[in-house]
N, C-alpha and C positions, 0 to 999 in steps of 0.2 A: 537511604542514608549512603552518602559515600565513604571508601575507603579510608579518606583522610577527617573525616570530621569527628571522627572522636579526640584525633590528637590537635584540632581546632577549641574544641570543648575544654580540653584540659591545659590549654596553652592562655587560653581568656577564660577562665572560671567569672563566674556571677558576681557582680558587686553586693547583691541584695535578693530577698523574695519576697514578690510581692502575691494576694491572695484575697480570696474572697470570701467573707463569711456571713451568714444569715440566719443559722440555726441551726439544731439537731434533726436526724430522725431516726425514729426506731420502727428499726426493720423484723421481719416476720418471714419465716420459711413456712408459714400455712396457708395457702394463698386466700382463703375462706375468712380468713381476719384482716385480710389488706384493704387498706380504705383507699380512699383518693389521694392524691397531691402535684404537685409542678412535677418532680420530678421520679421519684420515691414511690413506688407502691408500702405504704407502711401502716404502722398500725398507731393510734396516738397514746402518747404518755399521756398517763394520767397524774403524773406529778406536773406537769409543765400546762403554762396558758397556751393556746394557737387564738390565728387570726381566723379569718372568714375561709382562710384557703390553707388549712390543715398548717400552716407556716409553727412549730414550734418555737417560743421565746425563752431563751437558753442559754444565757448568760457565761454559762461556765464550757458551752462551747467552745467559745471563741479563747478562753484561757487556755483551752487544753490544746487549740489548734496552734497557739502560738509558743507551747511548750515544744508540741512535738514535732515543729520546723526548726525552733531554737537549738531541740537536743540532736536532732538529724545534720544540720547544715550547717550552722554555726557561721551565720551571714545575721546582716541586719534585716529585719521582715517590715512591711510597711501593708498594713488591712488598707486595700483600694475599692473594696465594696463594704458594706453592713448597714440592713437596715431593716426595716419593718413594714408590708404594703397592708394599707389597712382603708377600710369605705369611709372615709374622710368626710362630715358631711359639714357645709356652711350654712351657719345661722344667719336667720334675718338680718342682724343688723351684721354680715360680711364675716363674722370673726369664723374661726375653726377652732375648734378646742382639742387637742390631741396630744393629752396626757399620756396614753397609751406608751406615743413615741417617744417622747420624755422617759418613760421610763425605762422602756425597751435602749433608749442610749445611755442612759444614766447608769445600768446596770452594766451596759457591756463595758462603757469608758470603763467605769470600776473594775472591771474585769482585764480590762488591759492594763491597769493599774497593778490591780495584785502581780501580773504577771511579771512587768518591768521591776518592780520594788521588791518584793516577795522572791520572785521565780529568776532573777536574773537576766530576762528573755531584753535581748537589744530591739526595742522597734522605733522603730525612725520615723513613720508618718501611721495616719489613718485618715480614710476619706470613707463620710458617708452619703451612702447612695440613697437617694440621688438629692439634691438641693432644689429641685421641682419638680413637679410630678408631672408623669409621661406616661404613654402607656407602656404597660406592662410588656416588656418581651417575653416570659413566662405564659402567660393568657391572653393576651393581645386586650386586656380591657381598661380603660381610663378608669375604673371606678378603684381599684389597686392602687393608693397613692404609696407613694414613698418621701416624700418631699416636704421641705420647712415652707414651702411655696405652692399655694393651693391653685390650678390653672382651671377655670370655669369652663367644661368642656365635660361631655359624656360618653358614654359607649359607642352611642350612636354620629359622635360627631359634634351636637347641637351647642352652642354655647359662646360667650363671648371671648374665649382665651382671657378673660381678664388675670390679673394675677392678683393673688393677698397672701400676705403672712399669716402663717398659722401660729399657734404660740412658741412651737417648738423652735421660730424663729429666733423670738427675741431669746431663748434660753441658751438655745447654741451660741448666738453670740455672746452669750458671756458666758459662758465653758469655754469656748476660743479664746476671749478676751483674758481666761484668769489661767490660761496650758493646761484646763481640765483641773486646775484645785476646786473650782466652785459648781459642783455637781448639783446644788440646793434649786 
């Protein structure tokens, strides 16, 4: 850091913060109870559902993350990540069914709800990760989808890239379509 750039800092303060959120974890100072994860040596609630890769789905996360940048900074906040990777599989006849993700967005939208209406917290945008599925920079594996856009492709590469809509597609577009009134 240089001399002068703190008073650079406080000469342009931030318009906004932006941030990324996915889930909880509970953590453990016994190391003999730490399980796996992307990141986290943790141990899993047993109050909360996970995916295949320890990911807990935690709703009230993401409320608490946007209280406690609201109550700290008192800027507008915009979620640039949130999502759920999960082993997405396509049926026969092309479709995907991925309720899961639906509800995993269903619960958090609400959750940035209560925060905005309820909690006062100013957020400005959210963007969920990702709109198709890639591989995983976590795991490096295709089989981790994140995406309303199923891409036909494997771990090991093989696959046509084709693309389809998974259901979560058509449902997000009408959560976009209604500014998140139409959660159903």
């Amino acid at each position: 850091m240089e001399d002068d750039d703190l008073d650079l800092i406080a000469a342009y303060p931030a318009d906004f913060l932006s941030f990324s959120c996915y889930g909880s974890s509970t953590l453990t100072t016994h190391k003999e109870e730490a399980g796996g994860g992307n990141l986290f040596m943790g141990v899993k609630n047993p109050y909360l559902k996970t995916n295949a890769w320890g990911w807990a789905t935690d709703p009230a996360c993401l409320r608490l993350a946007l209280n406690t940048l609201w109550d700290r900074y008192h800027k507008p906040l915009w979620v640039v990540e949130n999502g759920i990777g999960w082993d997405d599989v396509m049926e026969k006849d092309g479709s995907v069914h991925d309720s899961y993700r639906i509800e995993y967005l269903r619960q958090n939208i609400a959750s940035m709800d209560d925060a905005v209406t309820l909690d006062g917290v100013d957020l400005m945008g959210y963007t969920m990760w990702g709109c198709i599925d890639l591989v995983s920079a976590g795991t490096g594996e295709m089989k981790k989808r994140y995406g309303f856009v199923y891409v036909d492709r494997d771990d090991q590469g093989n696959g046509s890239l084709r693309r389809s809509k998974k259901d979560s597609f058509d449902w997000y577009k009408k959560v976009i379509a209604s500014n998140g009134a139409d959660l159903s």
